[in-house]
PDB file of N, CA, C, O and CB in Angstrom:
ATOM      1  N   UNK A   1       0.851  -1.171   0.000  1.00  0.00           N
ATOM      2  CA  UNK A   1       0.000   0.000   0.000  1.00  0.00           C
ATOM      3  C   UNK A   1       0.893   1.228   0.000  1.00  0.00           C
ATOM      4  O   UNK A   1       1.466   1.588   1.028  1.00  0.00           O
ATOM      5  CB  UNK A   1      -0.966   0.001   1.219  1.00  0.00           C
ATOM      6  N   UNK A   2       0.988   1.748  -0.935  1.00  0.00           N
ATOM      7  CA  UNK A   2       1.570   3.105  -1.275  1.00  0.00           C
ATOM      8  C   UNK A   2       1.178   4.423  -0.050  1.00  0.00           C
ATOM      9  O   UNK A   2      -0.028   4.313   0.174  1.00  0.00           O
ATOM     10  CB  UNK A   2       0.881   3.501  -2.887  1.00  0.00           C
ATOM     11  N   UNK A   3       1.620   5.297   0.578  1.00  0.00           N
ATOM     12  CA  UNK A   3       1.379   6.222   1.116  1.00  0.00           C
ATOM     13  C   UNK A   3       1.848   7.478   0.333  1.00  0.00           C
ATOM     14  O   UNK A   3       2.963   7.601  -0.174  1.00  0.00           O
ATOM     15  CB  UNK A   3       1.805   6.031   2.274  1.00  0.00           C
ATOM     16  N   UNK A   4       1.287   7.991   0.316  1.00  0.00           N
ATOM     17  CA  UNK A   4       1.013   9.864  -0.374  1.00  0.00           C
ATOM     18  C   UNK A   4       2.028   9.694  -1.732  1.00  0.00           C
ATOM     19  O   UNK A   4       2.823  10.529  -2.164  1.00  0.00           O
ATOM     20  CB  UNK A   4       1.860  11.644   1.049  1.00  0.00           C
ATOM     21  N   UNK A   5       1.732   8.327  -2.263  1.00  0.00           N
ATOM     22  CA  UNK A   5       2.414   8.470  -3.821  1.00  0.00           C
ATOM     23  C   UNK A   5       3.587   7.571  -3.727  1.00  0.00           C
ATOM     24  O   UNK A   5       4.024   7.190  -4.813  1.00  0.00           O
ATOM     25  CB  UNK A   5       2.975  10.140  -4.303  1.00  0.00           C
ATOM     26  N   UNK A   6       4.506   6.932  -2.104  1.00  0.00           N
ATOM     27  CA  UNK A   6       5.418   6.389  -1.930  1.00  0.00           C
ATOM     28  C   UNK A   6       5.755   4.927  -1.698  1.00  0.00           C
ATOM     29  O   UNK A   6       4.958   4.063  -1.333  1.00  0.00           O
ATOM     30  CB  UNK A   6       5.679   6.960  -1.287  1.00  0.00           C
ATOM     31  N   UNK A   7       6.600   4.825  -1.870  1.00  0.00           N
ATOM     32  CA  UNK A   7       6.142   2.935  -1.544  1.00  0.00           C
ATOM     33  C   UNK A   7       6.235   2.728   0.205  1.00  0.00           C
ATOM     34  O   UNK A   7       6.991   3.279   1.005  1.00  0.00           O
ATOM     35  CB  UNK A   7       7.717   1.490  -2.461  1.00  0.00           C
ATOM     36  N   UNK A   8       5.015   1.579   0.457  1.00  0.00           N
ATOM     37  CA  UNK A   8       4.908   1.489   1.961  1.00  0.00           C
ATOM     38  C   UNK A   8       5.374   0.023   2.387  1.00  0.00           C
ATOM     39  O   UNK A   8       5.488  -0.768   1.452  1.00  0.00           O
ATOM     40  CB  UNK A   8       3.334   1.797   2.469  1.00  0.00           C
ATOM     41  N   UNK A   9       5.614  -0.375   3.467  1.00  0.00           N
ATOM     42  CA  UNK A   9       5.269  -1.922   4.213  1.00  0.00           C
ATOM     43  C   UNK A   9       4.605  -2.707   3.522  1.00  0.00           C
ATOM     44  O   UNK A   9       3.391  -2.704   3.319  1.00  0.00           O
ATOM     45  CB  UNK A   9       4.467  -1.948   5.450  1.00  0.00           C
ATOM     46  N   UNK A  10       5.834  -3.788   2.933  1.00  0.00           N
ATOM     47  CA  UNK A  10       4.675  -4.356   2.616  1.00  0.00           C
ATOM     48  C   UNK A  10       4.465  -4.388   0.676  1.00  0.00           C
ATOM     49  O   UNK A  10       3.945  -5.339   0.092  1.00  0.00           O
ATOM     50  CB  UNK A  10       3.495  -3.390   3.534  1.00  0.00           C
ATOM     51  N   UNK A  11       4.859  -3.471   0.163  1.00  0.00           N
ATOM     52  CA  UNK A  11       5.083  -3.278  -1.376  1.00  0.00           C
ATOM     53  C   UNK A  11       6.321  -4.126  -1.699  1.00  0.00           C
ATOM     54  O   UNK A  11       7.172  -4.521  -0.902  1.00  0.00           O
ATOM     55  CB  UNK A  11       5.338  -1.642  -1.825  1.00  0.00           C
ATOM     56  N   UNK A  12       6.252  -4.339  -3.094  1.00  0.00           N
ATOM     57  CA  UNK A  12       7.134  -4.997  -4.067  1.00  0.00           C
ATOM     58  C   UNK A  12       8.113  -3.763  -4.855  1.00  0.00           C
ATOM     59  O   UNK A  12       7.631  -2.998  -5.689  1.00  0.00           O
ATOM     60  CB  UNK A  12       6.103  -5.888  -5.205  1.00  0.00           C
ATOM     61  N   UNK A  13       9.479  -3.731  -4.449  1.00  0.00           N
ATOM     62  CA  UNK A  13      10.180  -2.744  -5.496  1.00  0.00           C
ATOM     63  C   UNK A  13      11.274  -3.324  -6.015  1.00  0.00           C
ATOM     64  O   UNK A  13      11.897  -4.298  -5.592  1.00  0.00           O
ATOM     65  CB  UNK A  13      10.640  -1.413  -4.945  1.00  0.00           C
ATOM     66  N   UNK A  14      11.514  -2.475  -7.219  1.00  0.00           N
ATOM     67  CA  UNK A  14      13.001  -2.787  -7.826  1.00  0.00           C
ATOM     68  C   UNK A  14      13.791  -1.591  -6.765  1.00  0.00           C
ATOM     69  O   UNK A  14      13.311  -0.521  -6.390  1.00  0.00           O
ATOM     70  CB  UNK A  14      13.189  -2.411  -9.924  1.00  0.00           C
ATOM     71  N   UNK A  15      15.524  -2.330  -6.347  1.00  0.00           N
ATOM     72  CA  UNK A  15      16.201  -1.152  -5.457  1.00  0.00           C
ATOM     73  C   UNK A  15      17.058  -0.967  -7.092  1.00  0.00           C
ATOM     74  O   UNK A  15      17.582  -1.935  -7.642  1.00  0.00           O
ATOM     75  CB  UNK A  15      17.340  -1.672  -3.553  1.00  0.00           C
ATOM     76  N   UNK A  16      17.066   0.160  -7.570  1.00  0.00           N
ATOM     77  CA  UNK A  16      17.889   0.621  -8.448  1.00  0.00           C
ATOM     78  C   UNK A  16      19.420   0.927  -7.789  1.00  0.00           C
ATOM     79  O   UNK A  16      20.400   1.232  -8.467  1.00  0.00           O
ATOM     80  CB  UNK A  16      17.196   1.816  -9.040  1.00  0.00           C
ATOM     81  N   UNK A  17      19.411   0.832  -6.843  1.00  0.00           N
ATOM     82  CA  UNK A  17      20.782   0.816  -6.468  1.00  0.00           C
ATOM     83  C   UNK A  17      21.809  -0.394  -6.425  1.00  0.00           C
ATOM     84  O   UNK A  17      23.021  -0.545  -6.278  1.00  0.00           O
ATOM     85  CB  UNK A  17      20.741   1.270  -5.321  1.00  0.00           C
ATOM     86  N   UNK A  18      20.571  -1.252  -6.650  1.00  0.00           N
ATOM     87  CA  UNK A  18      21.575  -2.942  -6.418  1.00  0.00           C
ATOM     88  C   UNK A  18      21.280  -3.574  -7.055  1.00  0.00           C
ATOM     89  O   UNK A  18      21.868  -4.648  -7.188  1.00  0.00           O
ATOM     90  CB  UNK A  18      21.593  -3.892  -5.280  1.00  0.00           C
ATOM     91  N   UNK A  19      19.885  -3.134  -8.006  1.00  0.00           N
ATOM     92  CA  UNK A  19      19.711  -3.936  -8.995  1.00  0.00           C
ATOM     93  C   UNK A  19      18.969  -5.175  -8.913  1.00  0.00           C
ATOM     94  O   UNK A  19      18.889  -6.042  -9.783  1.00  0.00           O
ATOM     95  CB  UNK A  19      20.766  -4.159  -9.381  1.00  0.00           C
ATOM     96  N   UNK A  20      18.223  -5.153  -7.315  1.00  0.00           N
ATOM     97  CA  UNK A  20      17.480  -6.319  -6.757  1.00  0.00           C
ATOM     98  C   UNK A  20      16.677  -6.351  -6.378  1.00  0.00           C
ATOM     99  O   UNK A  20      16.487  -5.705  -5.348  1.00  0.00           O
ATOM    100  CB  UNK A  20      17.739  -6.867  -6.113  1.00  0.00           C
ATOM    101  N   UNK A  21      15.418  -7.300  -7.080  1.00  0.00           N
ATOM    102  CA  UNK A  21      13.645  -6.822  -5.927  1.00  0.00           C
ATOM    103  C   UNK A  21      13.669  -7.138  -4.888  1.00  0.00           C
ATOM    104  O   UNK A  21      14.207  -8.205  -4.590  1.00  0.00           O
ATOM    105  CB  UNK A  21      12.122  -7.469  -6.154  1.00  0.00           C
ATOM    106  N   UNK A  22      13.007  -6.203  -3.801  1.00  0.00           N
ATOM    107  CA  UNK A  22      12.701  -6.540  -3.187  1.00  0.00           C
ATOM    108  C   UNK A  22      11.292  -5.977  -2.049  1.00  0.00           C
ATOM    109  O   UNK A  22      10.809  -4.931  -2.483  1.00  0.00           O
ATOM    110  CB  UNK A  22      13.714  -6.735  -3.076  1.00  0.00           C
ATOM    111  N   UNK A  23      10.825  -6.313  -1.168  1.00  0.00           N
ATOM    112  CA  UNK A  23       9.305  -6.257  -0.254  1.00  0.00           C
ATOM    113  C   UNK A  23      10.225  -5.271   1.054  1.00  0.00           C
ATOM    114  O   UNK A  23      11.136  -5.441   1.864  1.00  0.00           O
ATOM    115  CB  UNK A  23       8.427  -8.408   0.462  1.00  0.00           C
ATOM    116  N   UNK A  24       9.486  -4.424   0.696  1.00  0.00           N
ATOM    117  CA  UNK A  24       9.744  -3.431   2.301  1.00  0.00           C
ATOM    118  C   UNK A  24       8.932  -3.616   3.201  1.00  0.00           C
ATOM    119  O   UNK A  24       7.705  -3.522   3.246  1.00  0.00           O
ATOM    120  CB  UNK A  24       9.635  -1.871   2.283  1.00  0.00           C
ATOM    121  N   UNK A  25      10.305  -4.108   4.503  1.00  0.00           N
ATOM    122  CA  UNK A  25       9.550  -4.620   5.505  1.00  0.00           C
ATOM    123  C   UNK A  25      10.072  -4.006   6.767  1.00  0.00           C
ATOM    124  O   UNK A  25      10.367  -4.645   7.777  1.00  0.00           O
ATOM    125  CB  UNK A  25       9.576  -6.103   5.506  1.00  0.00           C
ATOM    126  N   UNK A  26      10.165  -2.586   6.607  1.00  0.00           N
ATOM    127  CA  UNK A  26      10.270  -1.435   7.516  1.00  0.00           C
ATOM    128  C   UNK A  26      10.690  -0.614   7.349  1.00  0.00           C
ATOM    129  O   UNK A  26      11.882  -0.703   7.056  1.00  0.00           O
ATOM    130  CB  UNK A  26      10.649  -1.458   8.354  1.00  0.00           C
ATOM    131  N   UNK A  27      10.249   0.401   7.385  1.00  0.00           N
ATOM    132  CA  UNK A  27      10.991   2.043   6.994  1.00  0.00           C
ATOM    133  C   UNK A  27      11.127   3.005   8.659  1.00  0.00           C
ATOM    134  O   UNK A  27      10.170   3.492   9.261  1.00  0.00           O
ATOM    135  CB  UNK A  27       9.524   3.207   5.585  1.00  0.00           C
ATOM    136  N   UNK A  28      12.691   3.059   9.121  1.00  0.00           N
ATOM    137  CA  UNK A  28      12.802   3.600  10.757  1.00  0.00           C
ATOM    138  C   UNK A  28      13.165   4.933   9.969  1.00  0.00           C
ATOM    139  O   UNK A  28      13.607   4.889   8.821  1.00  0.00           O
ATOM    140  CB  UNK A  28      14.188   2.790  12.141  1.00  0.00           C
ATOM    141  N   UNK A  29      12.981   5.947  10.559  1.00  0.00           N
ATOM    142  CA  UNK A  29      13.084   7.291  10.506  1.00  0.00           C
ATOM    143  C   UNK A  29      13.507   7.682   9.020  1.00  0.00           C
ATOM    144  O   UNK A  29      14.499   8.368   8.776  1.00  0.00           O
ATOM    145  CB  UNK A  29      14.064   7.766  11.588  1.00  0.00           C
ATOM    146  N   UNK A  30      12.795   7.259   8.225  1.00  0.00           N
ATOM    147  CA  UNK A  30      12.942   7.427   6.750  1.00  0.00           C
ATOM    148  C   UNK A  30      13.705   6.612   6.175  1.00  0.00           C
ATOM    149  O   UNK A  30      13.959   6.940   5.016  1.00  0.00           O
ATOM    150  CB  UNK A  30      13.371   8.571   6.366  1.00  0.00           C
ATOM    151  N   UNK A  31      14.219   5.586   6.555  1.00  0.00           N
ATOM    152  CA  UNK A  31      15.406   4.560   5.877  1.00  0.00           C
ATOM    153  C   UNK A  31      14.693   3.410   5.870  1.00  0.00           C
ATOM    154  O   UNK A  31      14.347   2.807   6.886  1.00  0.00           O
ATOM    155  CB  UNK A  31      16.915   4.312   6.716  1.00  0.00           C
ATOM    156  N   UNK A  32      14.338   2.911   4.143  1.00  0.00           N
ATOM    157  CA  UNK A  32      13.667   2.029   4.029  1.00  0.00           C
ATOM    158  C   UNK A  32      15.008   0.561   4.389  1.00  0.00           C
ATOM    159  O   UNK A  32      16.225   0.490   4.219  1.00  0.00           O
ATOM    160  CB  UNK A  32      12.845   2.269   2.506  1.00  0.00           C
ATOM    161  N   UNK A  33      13.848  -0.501   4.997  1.00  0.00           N
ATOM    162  CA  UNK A  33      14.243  -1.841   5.231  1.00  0.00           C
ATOM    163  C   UNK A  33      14.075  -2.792   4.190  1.00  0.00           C
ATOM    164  O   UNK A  33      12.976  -3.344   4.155  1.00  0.00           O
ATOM    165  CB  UNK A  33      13.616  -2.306   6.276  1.00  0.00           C
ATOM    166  N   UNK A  34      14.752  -3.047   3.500  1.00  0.00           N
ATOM    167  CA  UNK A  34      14.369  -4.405   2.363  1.00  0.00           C
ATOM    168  C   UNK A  34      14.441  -5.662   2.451  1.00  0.00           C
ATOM    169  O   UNK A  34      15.444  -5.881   3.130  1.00  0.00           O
ATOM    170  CB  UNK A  34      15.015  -4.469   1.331  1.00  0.00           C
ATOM    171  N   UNK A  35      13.904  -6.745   2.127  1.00  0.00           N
ATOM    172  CA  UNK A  35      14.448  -8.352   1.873  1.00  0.00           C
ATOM    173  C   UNK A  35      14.155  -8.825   0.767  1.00  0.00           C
ATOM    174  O   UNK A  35      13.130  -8.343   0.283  1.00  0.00           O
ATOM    175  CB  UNK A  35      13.950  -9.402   2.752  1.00  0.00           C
ATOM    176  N   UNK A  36      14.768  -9.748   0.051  1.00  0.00           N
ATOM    177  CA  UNK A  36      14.784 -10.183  -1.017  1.00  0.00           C
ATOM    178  C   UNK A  36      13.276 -10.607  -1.270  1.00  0.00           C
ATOM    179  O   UNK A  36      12.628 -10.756  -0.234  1.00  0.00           O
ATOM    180  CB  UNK A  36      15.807 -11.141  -1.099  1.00  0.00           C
ATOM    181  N   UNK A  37      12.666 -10.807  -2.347  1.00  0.00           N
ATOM    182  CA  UNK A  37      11.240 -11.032  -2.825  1.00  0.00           C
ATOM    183  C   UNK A  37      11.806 -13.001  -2.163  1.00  0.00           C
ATOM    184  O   UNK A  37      11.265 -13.526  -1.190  1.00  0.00           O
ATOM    185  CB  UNK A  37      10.760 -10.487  -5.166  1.00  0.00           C
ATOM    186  N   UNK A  38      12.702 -13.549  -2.828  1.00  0.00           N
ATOM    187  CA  UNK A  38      12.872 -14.910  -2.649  1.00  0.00           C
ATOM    188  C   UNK A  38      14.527 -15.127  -1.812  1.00  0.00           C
ATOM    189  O   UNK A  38      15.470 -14.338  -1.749  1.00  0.00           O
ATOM    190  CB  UNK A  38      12.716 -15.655  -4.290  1.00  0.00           C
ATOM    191  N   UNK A  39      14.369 -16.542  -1.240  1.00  0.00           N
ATOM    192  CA  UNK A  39      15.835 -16.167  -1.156  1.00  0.00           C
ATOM    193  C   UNK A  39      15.890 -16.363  -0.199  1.00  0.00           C
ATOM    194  O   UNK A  39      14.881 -16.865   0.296  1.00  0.00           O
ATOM    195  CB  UNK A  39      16.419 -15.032  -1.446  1.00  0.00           C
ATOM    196  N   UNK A  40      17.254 -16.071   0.832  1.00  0.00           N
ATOM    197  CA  UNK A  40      17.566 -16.070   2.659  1.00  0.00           C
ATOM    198  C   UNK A  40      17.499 -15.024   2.291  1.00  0.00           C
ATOM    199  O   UNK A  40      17.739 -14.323   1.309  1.00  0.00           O
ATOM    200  CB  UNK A  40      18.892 -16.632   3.706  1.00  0.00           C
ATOM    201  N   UNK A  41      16.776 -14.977   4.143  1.00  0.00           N
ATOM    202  CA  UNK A  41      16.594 -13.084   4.311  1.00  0.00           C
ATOM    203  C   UNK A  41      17.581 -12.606   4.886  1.00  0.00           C
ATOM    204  O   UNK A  41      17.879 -12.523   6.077  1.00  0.00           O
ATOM    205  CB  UNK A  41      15.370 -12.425   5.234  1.00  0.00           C
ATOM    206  N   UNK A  42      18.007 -12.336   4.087  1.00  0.00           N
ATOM    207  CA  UNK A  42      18.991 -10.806   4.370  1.00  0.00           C
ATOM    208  C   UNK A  42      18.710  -9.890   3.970  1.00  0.00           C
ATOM    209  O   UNK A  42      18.465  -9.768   2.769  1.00  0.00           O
ATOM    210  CB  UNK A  42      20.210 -10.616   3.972  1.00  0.00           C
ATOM    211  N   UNK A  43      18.610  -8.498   5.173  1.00  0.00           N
ATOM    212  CA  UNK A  43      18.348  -7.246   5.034  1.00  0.00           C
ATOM    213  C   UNK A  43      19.129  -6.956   4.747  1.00  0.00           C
ATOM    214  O   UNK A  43      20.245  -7.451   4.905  1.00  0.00           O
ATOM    215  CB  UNK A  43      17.964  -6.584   5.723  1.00  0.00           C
ATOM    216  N   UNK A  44      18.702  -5.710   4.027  1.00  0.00           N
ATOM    217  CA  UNK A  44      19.715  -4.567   3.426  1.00  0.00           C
ATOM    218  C   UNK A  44      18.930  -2.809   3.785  1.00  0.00           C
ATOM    219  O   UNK A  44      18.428  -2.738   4.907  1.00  0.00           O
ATOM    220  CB  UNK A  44      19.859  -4.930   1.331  1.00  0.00           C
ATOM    221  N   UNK A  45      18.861  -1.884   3.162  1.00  0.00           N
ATOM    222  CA  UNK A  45      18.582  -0.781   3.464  1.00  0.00           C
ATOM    223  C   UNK A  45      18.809   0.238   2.494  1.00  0.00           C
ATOM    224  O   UNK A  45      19.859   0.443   1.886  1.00  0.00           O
ATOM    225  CB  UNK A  45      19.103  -0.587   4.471  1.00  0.00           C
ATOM    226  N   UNK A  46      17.521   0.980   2.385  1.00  0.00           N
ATOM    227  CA  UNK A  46      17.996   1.985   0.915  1.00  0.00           C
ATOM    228  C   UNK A  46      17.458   3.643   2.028  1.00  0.00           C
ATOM    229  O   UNK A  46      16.459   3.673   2.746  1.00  0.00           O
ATOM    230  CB  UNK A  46      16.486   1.506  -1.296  1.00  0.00           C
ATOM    231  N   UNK A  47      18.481   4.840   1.834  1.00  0.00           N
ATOM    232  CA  UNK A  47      18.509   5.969   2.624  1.00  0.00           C
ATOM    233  C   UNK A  47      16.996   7.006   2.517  1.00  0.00           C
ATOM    234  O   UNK A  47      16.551   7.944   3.179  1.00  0.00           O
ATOM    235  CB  UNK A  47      19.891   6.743   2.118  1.00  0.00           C
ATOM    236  N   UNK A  48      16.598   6.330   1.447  1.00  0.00           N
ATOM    237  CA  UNK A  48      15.303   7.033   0.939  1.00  0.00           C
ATOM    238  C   UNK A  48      14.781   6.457  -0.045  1.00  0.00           C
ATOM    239  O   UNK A  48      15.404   5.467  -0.428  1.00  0.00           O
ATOM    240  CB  UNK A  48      15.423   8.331   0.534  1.00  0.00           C
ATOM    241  N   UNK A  49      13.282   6.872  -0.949  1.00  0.00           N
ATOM    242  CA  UNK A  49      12.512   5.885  -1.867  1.00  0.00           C
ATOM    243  C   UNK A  49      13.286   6.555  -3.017  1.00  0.00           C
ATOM    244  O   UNK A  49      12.463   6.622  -3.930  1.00  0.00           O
ATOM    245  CB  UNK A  49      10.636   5.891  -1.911  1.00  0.00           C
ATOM    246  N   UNK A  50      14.363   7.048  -3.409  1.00  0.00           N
ATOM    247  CA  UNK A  50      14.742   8.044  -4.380  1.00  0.00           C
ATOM    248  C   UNK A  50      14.844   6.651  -5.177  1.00  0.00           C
ATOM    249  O   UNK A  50      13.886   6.526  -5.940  1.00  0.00           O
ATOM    250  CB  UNK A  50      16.153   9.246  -4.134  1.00  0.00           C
ATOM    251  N   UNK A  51      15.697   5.623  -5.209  1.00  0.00           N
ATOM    252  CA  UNK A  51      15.856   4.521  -6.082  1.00  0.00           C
ATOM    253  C   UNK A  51      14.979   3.416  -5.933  1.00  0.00           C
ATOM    254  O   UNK A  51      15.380   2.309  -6.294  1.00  0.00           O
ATOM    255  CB  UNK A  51      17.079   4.059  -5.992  1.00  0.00           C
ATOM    256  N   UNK A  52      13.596   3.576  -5.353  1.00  0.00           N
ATOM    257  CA  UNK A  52      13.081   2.721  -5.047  1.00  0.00           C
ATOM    258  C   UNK A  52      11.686   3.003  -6.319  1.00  0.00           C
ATOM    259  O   UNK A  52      10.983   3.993  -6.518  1.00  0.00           O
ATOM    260  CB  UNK A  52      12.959   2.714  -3.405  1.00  0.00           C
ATOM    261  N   UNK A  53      11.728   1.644  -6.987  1.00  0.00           N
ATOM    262  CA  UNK A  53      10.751   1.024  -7.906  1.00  0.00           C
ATOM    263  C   UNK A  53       9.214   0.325  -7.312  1.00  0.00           C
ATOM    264  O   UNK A  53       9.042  -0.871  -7.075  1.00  0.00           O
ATOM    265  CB  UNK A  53      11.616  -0.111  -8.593  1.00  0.00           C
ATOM    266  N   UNK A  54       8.185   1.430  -7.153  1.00  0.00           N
ATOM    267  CA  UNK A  54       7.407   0.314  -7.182  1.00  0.00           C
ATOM    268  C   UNK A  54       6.962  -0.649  -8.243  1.00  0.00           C
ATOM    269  O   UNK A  54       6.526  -0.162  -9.286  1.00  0.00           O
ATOM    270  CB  UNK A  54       6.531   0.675  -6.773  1.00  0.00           C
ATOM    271  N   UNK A  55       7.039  -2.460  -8.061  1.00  0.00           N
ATOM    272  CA  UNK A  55       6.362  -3.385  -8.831  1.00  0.00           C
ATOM    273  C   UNK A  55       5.506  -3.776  -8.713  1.00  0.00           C
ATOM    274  O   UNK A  55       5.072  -4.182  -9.791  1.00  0.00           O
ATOM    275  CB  UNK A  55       6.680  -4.129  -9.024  1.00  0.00           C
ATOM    276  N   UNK A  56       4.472  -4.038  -7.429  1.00  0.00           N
ATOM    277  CA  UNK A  56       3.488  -4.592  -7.124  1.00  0.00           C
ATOM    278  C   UNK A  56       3.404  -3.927  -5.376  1.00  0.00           C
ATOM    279  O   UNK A  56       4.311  -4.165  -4.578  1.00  0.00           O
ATOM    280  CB  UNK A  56       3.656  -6.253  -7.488  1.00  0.00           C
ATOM    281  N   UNK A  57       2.628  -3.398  -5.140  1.00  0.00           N
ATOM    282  CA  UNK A  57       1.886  -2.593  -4.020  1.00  0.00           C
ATOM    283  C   UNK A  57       1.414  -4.246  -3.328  1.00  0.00           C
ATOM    284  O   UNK A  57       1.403  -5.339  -3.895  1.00  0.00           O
ATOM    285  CB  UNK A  57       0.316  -1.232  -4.694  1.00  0.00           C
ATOM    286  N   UNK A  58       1.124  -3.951  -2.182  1.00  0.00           N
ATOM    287  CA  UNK A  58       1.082  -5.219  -0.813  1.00  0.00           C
ATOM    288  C   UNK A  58      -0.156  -5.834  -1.039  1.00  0.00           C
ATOM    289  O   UNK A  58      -0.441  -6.935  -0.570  1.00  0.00           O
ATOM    290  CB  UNK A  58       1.070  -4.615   0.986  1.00  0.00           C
ATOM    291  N   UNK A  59      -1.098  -4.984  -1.927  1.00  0.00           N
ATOM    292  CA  UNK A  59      -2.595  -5.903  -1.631  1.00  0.00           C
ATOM    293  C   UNK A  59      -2.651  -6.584  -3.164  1.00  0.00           C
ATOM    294  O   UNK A  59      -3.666  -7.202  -3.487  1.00  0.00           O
ATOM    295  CB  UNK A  59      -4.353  -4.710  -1.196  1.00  0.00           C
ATOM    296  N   UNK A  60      -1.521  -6.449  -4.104  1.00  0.00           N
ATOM    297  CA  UNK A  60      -1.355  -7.307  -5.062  1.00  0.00           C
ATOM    298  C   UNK A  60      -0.752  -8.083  -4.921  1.00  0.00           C
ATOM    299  O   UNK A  60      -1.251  -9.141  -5.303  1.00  0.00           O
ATOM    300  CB  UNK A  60      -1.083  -7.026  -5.909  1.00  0.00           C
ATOM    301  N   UNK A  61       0.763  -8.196  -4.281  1.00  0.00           N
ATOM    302  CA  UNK A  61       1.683  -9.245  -3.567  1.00  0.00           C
ATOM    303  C   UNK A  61       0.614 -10.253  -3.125  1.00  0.00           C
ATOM    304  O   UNK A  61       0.434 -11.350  -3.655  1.00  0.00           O
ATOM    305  CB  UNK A  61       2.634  -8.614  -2.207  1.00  0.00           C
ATOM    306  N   UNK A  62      -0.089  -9.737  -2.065  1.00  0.00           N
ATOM    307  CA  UNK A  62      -1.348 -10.821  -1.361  1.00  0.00           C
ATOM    308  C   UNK A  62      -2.066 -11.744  -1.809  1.00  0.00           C
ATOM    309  O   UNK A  62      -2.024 -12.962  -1.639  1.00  0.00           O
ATOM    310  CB  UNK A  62      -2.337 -10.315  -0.943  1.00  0.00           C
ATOM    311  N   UNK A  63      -3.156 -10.673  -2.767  1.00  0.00           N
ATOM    312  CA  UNK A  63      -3.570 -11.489  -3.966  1.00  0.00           C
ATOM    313  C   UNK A  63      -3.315 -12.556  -4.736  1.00  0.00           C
ATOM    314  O   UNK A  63      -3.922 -13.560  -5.108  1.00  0.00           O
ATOM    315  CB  UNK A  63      -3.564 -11.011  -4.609  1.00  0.00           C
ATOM    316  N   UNK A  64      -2.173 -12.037  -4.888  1.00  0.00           N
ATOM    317  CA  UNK A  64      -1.232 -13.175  -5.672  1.00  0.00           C
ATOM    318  C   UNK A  64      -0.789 -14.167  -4.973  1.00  0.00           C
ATOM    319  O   UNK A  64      -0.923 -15.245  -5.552  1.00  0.00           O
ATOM    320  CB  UNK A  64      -0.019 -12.699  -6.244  1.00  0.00           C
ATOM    321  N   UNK A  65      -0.238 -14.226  -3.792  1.00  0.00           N
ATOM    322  CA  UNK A  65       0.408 -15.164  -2.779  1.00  0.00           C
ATOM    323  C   UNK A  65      -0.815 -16.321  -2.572  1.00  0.00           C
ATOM    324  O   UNK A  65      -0.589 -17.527  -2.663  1.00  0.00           O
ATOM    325  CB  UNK A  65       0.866 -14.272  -1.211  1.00  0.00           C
ATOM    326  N   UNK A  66      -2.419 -15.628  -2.219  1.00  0.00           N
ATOM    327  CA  UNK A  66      -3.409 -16.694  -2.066  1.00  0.00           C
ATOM    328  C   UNK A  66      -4.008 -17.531  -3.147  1.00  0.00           C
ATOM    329  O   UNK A  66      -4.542 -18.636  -3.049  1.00  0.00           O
ATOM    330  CB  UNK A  66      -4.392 -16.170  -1.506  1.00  0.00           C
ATOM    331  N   UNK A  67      -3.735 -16.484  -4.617  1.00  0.00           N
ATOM    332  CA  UNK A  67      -4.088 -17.389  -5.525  1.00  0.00           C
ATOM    333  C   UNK A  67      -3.022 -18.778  -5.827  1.00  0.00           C
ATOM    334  O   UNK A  67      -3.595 -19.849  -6.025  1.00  0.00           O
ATOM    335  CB  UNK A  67      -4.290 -16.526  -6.724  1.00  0.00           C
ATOM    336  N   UNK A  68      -1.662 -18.760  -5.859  1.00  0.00           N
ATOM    337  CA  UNK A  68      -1.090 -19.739  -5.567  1.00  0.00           C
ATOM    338  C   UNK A  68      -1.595 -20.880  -4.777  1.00  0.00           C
ATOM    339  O   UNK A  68      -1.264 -22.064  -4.834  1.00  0.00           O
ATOM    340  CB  UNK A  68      -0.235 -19.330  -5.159  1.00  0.00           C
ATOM    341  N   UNK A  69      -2.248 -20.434  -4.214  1.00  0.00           N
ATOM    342  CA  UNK A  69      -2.321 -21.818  -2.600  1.00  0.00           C
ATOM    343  C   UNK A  69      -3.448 -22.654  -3.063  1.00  0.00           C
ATOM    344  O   UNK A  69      -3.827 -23.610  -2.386  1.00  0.00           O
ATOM    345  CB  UNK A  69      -2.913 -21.073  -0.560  1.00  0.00           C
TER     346      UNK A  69
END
């Protein structure tokens, strides 16, 4: 779910900085938290959404995750 145009908790992005998707799964005092869409989780961290791609917003991720099952 996007907030005021930005990517939120929970969204699907490309990090243009590394060149890797991934689901933000916390943003602390403006510094987004990332983990890989697949994969071991390892966090990483981008300083702001400046390189951040949204691909799929959280209630499409979802969607998608239950139609699988």
């Amino acid at each position: 779910m996007t907030r005021n145009g930005k990517p939120w908790v929970g969204d699907q992005v490309t990090d243009k900085a590394t060149g890797r998707e991934a689901v933000i799964t916390d943003i602390r005092q403006g510094v987004y938290v990332l983990r890989p869409v697949r994969g071991p989780v390892v966090t990483w961290t981008a300083d702001s959404d400046e390189h951040l791609t949204l691909t799929a917003p959280r209630e499409q991720r979802r969607h998608d995750t239950l139609a699988e099952r």
